[in-house]
N, C-alpha and C positions, 0 to 999 in steps of 0.2 A: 891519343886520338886528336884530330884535329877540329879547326872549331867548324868545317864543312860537315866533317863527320857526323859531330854531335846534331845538328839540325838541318832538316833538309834544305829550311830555306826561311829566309829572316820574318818572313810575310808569315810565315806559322807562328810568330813568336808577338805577333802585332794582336791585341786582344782590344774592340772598340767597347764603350760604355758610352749608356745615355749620360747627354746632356745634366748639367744639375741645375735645378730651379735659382734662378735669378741671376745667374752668371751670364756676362754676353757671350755672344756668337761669334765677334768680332772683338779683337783687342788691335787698338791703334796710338799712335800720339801726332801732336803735329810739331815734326823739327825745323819748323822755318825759322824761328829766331835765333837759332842756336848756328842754324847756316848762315841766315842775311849778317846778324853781326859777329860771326865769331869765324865766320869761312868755316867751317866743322862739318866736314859729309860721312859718313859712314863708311869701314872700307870693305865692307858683305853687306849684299842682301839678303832678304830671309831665307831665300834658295840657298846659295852659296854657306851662311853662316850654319845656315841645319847640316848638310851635307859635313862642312867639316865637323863640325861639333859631335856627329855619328861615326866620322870616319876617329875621332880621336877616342870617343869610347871603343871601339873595334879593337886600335891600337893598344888599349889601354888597361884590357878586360882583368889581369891581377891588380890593379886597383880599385875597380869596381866588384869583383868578386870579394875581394878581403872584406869589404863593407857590409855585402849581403851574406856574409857566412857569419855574420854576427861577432867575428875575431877584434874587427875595429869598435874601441870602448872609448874613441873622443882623445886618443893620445893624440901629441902631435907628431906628426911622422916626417922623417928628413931631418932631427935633431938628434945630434948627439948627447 
């Protein structure tokens, strides 16, 4: 089965919750120094960086399922 199959559409799988008491609404920093003296700009914006960072869980889904199926117990994985 494919992964279209299994879900009609990704917005059925988006579940919203309230807010939690005393957390902001807003999370920011400010990187002017890091740019004035280091020349250092970032190479994503928040758009762009979300987008890929969903498109690689997409790509990526038996690494993340192995996680959630409880099988991953903290080994390190990719050693021999």
């Amino acid at each position: 089965m494919s992964h279209q199959e299994s879900h009609k559409s990704y917005e059925e799988l988006i579940t919203f919750v309230a807010d939690r008491p005393g957390h902001d609404l807003r999370y920011a920093i400010d990187s002017s120094k890091i740019r004035d003296e280091l020349g250092w700009a970032p190479k994503e914006d928040f758009e762009s960086g979300f987008r890929k960072t969903v498109q690689w869980y997409l790509e990526h889904r038996e690494w993340w399922e192995h996680i959630l199926s409880g099988d991953y117990q903290l080994e390190r994985l990719g050693q021999s």
